[in-house]
VEXLUMGU-546105 format. One record per atom (N, C-alpha, C, CB): x, y, z. Coordinates in steps of 0.1 Angstrom, whole numbers, padded with zeros to 4 digits, always signed. Atoms other than C-alpha are relative to their C-alpha. Glycine has a CB too. Layout:
XYZ;...
//
This chain:
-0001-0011-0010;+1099+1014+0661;-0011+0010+0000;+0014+0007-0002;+0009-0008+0001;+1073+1036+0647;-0008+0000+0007;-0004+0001-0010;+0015+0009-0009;+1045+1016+0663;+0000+0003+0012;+0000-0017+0001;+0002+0000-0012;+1057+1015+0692;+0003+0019+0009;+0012-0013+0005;+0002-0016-0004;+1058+1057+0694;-0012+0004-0001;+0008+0009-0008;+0016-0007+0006;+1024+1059+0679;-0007-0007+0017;-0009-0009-0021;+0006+0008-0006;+1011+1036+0708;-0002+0012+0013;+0006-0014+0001;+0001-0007-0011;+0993+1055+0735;-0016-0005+0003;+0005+0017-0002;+0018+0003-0002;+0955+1050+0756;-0008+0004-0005;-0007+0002+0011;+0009-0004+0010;+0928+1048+0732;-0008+0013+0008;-0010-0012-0005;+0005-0012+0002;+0909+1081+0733;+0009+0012+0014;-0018-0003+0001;-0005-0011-0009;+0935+1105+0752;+0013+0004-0014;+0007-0008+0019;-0011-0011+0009;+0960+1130+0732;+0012-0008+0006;-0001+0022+0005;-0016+0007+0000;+0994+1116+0726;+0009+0013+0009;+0008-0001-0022;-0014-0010-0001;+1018+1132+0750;+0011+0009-0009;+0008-0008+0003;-0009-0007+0010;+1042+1160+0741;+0012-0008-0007;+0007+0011+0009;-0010+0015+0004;+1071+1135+0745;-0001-0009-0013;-0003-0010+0009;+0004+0011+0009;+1054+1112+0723;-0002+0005-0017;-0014-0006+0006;+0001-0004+0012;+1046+1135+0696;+0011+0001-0004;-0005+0009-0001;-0013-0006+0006;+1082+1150+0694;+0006-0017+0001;+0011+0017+0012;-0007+0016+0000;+1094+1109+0697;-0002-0006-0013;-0006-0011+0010;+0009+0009+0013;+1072+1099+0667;+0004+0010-0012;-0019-0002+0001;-0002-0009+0009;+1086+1134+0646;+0015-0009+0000;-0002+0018+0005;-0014+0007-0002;+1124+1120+0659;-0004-0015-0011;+0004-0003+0021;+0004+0014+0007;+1114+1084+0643;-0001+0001-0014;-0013-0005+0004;-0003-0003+0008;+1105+1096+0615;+0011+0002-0012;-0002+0003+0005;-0014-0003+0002;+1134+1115+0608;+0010-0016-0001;+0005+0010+0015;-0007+0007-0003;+1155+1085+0621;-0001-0009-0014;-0002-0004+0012;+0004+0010+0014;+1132+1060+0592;+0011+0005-0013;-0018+0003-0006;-0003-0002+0015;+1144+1079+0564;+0020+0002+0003;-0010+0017-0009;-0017+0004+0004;+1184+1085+0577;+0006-0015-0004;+0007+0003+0013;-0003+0011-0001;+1185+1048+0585;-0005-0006-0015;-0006-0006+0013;-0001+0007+0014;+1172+1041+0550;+0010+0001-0009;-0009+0004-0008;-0010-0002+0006;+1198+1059+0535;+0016-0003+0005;-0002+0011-0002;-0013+0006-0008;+1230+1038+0546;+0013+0007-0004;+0001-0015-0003;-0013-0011+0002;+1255+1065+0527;+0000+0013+0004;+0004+0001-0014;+0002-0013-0001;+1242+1095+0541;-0010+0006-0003;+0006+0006-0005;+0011-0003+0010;+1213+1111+0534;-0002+0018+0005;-0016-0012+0002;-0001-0018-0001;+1211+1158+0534;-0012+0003+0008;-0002+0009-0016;+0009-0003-0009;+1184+1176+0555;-0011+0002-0010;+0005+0012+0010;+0010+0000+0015;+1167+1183+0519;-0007-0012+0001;+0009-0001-0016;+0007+0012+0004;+1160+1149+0513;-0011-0005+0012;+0012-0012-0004;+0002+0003-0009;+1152+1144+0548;-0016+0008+0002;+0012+0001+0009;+0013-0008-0001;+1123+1172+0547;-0006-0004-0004;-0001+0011-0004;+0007+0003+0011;+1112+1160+0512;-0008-0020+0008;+0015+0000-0016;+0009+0009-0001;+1103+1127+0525;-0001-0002+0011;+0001-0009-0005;+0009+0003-0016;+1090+1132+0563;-0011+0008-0002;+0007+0006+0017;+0010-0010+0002;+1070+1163+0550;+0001+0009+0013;-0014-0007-0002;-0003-0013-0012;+1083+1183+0585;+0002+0010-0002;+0008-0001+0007;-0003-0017+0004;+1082+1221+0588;+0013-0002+0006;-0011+0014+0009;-0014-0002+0000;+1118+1232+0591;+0001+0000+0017;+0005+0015-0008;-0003-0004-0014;+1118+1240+0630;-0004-0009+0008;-0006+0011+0003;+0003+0012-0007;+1100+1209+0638;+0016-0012-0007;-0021-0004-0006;-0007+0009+0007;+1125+1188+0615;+0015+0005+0007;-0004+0001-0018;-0014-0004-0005;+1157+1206+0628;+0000-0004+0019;+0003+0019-0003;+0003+0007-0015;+1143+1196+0665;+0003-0011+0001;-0013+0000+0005;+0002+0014+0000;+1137+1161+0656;+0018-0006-0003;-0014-0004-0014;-0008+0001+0004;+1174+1159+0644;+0011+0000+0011;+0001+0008-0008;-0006+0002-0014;+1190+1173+0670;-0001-0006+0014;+0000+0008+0003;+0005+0012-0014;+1174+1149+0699;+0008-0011-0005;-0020-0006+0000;-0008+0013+0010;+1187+1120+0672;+0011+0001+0005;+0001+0001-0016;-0014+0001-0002;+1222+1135+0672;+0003-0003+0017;+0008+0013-0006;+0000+0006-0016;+1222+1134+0712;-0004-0008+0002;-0006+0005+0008;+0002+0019-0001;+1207+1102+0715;+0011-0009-0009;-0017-0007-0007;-0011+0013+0005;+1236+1088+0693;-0007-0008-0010;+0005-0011+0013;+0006+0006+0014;+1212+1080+0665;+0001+0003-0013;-0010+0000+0000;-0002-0006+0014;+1221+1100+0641;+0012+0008-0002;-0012+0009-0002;-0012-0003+0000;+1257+1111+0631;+0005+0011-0011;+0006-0011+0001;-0001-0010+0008;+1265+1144+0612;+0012-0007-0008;+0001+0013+0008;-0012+0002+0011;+1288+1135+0582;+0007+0009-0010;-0005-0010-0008;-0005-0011+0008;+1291+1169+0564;-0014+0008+0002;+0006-0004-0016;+0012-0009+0000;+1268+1202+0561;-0012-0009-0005;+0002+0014-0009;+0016+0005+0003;+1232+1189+0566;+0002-0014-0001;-0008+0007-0015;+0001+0015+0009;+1238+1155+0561;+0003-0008+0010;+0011-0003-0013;+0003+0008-0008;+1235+1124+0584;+0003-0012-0004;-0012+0001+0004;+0006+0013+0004;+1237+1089+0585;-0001-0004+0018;+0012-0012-0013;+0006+0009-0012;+1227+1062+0611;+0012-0002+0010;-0006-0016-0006;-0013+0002-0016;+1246+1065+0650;+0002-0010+0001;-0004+0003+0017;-0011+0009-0010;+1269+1049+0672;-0015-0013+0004;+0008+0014+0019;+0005+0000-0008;+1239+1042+0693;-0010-0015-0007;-0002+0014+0004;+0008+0003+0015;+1213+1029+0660;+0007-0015-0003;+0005+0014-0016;-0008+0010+0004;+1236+1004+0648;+0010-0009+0011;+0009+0007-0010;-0007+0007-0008;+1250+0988+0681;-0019-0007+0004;+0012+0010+0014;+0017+0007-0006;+1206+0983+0689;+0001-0006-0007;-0015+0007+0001;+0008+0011+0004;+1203+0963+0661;+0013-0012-0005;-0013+0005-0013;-0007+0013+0001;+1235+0938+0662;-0003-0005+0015;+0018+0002-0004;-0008-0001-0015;+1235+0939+0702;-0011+0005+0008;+0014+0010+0001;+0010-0006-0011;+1201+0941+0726;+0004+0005+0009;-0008-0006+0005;-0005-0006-0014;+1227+0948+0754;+0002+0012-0002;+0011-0005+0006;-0006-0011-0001;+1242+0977+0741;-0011+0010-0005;+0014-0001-0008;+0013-0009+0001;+1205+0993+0732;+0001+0003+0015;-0016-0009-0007;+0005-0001-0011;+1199+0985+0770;+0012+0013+0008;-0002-0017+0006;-0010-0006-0002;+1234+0999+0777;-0001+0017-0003;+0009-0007-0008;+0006-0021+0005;+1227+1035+0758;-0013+0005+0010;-0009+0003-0022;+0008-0012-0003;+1194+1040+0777;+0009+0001+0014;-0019-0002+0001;-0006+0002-0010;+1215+1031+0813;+0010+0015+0000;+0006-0016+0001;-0010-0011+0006;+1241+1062+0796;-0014+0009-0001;+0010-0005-0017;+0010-0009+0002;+1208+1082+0784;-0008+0003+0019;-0011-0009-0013;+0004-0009-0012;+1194+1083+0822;+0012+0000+0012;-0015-0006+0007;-0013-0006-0011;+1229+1089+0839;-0001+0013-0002;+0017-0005-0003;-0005-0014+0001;+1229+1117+0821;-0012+0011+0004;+0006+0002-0015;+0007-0007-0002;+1193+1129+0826;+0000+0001+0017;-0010-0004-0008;-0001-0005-0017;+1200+1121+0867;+0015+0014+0000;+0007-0020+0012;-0013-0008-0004;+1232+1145+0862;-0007+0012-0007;+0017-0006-0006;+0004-0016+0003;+1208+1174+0846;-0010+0005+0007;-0004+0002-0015;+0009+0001-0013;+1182+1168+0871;+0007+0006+0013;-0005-0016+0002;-0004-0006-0016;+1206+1169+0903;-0007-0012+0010;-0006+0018+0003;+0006+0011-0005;+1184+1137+0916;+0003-0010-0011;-0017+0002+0003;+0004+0010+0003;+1179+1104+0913;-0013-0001-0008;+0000-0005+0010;+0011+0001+0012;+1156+1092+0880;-0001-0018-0001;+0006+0009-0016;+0008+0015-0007;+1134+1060+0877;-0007-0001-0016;-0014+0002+0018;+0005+0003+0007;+1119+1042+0846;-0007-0012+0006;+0007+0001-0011;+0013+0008-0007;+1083+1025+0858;-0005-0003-0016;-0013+0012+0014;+0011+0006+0012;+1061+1005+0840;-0012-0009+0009;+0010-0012-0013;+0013+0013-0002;+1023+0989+0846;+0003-0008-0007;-0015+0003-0004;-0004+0012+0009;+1031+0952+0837;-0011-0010+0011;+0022-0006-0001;+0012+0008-0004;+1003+0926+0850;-0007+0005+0016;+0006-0016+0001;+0002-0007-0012;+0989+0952+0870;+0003+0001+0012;-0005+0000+0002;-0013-0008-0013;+1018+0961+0893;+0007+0012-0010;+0017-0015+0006;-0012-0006-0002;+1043+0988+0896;+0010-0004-0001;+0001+0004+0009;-0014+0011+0000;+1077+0976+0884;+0010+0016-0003;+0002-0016-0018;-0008-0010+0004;+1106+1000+0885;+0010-0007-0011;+0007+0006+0012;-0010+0008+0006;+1128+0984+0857;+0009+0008+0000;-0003-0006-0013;-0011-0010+0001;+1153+1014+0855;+0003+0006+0007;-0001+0007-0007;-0002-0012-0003;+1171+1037+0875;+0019+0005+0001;-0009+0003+0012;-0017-0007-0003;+1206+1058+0881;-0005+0009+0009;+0010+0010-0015;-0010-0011-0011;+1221+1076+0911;+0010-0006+0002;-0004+0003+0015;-0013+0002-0006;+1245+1084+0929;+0003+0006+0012;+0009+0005-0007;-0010-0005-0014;+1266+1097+0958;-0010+0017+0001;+0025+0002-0004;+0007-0012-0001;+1252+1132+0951;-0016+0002-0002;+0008+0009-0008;+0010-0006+0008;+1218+1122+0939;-0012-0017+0002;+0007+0005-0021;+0006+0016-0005;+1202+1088+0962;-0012-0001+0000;+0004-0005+0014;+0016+0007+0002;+1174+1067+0953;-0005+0001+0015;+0000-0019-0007;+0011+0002-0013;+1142+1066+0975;+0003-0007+0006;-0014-0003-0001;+0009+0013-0009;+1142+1041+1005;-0009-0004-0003;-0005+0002+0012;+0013+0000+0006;+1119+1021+0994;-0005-0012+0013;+0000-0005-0020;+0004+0001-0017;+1101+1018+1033;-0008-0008-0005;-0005+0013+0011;+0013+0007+0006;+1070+1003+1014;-0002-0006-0011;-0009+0007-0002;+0006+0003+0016;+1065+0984+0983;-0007+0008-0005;-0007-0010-0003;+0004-0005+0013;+1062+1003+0954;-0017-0003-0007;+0010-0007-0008;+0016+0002+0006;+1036+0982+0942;-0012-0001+0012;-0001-0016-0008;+0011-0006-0012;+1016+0991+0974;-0004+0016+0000;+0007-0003+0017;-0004-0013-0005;+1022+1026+0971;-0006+0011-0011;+0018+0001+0002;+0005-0008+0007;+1008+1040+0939;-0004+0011-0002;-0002-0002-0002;+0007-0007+0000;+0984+1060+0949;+0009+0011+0014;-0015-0007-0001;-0006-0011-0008;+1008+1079+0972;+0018+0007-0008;+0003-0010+0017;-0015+0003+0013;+1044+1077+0943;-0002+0007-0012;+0002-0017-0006;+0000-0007+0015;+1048+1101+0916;-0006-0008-0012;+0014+0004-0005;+0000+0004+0005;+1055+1073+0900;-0016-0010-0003;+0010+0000+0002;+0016+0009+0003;+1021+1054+0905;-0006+0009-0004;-0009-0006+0011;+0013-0011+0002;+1001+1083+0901;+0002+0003-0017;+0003+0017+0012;-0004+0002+0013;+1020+1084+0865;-0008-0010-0009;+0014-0003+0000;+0007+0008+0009;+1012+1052+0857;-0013-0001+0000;+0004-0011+0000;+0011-0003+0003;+0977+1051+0866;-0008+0010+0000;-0004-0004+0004;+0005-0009+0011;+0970+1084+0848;-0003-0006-0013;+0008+0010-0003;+0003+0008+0009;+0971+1062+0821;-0009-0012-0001;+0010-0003-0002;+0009+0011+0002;+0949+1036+0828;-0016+0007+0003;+0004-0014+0013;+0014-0009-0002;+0910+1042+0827;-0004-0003+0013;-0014-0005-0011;+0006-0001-0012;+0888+1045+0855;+0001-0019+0011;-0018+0007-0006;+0001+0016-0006;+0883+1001+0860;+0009-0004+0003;-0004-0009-0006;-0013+0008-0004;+0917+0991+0855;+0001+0008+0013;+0016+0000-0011;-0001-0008-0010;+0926+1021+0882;-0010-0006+0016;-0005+0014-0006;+0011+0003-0009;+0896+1010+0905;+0007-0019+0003;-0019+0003-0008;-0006+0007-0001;+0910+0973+0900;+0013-0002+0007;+0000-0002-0008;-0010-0006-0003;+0945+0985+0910;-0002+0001+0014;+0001+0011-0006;+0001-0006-0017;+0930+1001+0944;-0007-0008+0006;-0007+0014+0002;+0005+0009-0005;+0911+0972+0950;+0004-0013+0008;-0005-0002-0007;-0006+0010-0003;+0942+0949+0956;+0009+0005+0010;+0004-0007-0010;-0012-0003-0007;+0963+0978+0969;-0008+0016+0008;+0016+0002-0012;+0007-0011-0004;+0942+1000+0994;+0006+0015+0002;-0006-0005+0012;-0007-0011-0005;+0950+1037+0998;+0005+0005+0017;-0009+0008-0006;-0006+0003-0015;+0973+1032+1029;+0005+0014+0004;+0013-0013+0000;-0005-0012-0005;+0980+1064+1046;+0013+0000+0008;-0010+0006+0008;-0014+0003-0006;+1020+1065+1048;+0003+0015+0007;+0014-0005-0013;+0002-0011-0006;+1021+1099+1058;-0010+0008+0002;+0006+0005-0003;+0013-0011-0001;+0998+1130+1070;-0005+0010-0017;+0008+0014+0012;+0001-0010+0014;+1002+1142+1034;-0003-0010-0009;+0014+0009-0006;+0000+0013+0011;+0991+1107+1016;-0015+0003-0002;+0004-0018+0005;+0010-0007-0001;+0959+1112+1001;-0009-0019+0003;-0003+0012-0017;+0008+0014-0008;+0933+1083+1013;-0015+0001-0010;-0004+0003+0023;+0012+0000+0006;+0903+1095+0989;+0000-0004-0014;-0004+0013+0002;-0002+0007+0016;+0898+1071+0954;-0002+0016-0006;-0014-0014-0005;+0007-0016+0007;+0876+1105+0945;+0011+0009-0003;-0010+0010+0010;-0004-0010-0003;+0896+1129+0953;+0016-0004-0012;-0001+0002+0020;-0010+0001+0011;+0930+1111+0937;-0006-0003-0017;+0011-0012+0004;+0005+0000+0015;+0909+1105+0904;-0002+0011-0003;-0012-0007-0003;-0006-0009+0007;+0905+1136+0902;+0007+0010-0002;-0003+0002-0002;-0012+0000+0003;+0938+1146+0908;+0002+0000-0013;+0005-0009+0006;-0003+0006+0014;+0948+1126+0878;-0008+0001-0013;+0001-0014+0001;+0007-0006+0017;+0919+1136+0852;+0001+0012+0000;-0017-0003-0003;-0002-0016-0001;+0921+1174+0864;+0017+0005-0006;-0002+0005+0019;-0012-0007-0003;+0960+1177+0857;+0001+0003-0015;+0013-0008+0008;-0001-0003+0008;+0968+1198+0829;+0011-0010-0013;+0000+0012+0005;-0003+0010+0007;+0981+1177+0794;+0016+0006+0005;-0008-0002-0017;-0013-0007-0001;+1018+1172+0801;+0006+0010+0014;-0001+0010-0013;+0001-0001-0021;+1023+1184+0841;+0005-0010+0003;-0016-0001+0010;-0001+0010-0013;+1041+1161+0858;-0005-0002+0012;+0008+0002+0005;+0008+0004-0013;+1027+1143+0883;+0011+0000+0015;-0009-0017-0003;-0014+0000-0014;+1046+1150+0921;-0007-0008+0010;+0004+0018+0009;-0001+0006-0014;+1048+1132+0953;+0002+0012+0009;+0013-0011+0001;-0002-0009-0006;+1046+1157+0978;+0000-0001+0021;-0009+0009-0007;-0002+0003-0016;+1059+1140+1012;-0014-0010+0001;+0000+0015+0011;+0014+0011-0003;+1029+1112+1004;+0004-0010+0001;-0011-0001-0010;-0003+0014-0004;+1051+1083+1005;+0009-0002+0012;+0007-0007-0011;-0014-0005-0012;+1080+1099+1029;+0003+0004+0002;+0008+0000+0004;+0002-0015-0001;+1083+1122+1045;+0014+0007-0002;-0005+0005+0013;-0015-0008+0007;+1115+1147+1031;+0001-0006-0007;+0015+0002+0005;-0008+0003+0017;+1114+1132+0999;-0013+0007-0008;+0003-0021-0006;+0008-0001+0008;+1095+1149+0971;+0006-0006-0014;-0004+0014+0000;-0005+0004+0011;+1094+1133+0938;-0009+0004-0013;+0001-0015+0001;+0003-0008+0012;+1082+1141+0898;-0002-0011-0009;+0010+0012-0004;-0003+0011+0009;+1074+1117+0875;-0013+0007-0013;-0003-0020+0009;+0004-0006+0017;+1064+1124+0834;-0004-0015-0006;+0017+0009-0010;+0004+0010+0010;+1042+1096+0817;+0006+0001-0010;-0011-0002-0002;-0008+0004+0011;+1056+1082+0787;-0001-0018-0003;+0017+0005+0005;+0005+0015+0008;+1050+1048+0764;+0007-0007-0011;-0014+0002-0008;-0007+0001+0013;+1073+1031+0745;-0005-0014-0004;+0017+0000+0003;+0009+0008+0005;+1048+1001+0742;-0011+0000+0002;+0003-0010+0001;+0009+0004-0007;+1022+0985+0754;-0009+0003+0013;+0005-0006-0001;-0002-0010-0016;+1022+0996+0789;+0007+0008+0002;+0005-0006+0011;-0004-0017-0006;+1020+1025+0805;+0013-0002+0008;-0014+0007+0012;-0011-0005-0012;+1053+1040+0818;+0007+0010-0001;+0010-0009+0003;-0004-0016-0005;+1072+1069+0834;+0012-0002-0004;-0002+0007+0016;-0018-0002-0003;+1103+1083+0838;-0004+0009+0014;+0013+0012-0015;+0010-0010-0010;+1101+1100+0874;+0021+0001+0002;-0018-0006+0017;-0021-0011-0009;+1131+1120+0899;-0005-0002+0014;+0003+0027-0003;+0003-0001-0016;+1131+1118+0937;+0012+0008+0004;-0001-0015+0010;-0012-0006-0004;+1149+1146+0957;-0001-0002+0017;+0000+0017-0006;+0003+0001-0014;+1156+1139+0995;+0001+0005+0005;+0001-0005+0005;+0001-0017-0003;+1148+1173+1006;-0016+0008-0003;+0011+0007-0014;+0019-0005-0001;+1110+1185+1008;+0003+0017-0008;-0010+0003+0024;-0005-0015+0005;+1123+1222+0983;-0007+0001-0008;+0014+0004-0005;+0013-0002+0012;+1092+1231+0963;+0007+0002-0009;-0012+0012+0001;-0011-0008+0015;+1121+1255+0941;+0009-0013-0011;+0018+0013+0011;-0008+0011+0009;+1146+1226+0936;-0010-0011-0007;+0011-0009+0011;+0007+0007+0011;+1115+1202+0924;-0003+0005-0008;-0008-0006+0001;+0009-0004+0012;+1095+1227+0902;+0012-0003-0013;-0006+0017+0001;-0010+0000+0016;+1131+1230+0881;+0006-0013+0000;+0015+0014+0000;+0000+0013-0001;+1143+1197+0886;-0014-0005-0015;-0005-0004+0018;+0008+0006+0008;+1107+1185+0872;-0002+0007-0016;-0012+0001+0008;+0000-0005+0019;+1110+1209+0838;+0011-0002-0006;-0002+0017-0004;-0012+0010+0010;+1145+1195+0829;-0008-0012+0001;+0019-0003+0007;+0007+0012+0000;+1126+1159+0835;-0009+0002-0012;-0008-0002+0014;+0010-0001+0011;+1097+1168+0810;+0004+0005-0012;-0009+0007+0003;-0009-0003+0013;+1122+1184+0786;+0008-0012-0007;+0011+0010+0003;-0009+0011+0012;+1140+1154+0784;-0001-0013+0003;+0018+0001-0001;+0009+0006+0004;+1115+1134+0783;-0004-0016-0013;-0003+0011-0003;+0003+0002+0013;+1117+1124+0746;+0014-0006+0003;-0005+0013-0012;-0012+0001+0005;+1154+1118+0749;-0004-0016+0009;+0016+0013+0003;+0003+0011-0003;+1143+1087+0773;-0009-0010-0003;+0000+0001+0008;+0009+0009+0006;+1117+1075+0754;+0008-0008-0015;-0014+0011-0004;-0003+0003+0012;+1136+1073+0723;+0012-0012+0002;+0005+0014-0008;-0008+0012-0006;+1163+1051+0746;-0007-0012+0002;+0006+0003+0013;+0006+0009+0003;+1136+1030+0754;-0005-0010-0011;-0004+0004+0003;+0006+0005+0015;+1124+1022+0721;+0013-0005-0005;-0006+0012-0010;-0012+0002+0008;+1162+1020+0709;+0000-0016+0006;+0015+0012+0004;-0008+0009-0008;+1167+0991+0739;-0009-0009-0003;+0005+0002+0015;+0006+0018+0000;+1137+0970+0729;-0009+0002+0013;+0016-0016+0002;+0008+0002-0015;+1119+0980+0764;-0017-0011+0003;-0004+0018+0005;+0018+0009-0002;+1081+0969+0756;+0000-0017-0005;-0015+0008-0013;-0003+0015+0002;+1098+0935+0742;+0007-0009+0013;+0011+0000-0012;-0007+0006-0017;+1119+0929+0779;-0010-0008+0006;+0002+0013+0013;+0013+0011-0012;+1102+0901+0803;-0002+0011+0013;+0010-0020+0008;+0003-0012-0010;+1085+0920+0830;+0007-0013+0012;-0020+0009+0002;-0008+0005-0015;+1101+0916+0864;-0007-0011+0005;+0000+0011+0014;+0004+0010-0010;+1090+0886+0886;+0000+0004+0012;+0007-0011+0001;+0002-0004-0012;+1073+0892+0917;+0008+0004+0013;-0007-0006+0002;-0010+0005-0012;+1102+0877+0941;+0011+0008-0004;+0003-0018+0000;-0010-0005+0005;+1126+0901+0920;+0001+0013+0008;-0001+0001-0015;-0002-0013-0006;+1138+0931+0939;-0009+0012-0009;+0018+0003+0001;+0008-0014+0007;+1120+0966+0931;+0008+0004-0011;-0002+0014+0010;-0011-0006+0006;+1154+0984+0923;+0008-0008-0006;+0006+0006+0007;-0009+0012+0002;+1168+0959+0897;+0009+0007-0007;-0006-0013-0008;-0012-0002+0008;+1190+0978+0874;+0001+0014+0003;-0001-0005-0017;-0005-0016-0006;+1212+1011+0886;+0008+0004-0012;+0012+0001+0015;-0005-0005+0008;+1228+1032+0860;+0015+0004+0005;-0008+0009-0005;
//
């Protein structure tokens, strides 16, 4: 699991996410070593975490269901921990539980994307009645460079793959607000400050703005994003900072369920394959 937290594009700074995922991990190594429990002492002594970082990393755990308080200070290995490694479903099952709950603190619809043989694959998402996925008027994997979520994932790729990318999927102008300039979205995506969500702003359709937060639980690049169907600058900005806060709690689902081990979708496979 470690590995696959440390893993991010050679020469770019590890996401916030990723950092506080790989502190969580950590943590998690040494509970899960100790199969009778192991104190917040011991837990300090061998991660080497400052107290405020180490009590962070703990509490993400116990909310993800990875880590289960058993008396003052003291832990052993979750619900959540120990169903991932008898049972790949019930890993896949907790993150499907992990983004119900981040669509129900959001108030939108939320989406786990991944670059997989250079396409756009949504493999994840949850709504609902109060909180409906995008129409998806256009393929996705046509749409990148107009989709939170593309614009996520290729933030993560360097300049060639990206240029590769736009070479097969031209910058198609779906609305008056889609941007049509390679330039101009490159640097978009190298200008945005580390950690910023990347938005959609009525570029794929119009009354929908969406938010999507890179994030890597392998190999390939992928997000977590939000779509609200409602153009409300107010409702996305806060929307998008619960999204980036909880961040880490979907990465660490990822990683729980095995994601960068999953077969990537098949072309002929619907966009929207799995709803929470």
């Amino acid at each position: 699991m470690t590995h696959a937290a440390r893993t991010s594009p050679e020469g770019r700074p590890a996401p916030a996410a990723l950092e506080s995922v790989h502190q969580a991990l950590r943590v998690l190594e040494v509970v899960n070593r100790h199969s009778g429990g192991v104190n917040l002492t011991q837990i300090a002594r061998e991660t080497k975490l400052p107290q405020l970082v180490l009590a962070r990393a703990v509490e993400q755990l116990i909310r993800a269901d990875l880590a289960t308080p058993i008396g003052p200070d003291a832990y052993v290995a979750g619900h959540a921990l120990l169903l991932s490694e008898t049972d790949g479903g019930e890993g896949r099952g907790h993150l499907r539980e992990t983004l119900a709950w981040v669509r129900d603190a959001v108030g939108a619809a939320v989406y786990v994307a991944r670059y997989t043989d250079g396409e756009v694959a949504i493999t994840q998402y949850a709504d609902g009645p109060a909180a409906p996925a995008v129409e998806e008027w256009v393929d996705f994997r046509a749409a990148a460079h107009a989709s939170a979520v593309g614009k996520a994932l290729l933030t993560q790729l360097d300049h060639d793959d990206r240029r590769d990318h736009l070479s097969r999927h031209p910058l198609t102008p779906f609305t008056t607000h889609t941007l049509t300039s390679e330039r101009v979205l490159f640097r978009q995506l190298d200008g945005r400050p580390p950690d910023t969500p990347l938005l959609d702003l009525q570029e794929y359709a119009l009354g929908t703005v969406c938010a999507a937060v890179p994030i890597t639980a392998g190999r390939n690049p992928e997000c977590v994003a939000l779509s609200i169907p409602v153009p409300d600058p107010g409702r996305l900005k806060q929307a998008a900072w619960i999204l980036q806060s909880e961040a880490a709690a979907v990465l660490l689902a990822l990683i729980v369920a095995g994601s960068a081990r999953r077969t990537a979708r098949r072309p002929q496979d619907t966009i929207l394959s799995t709803s929470a």
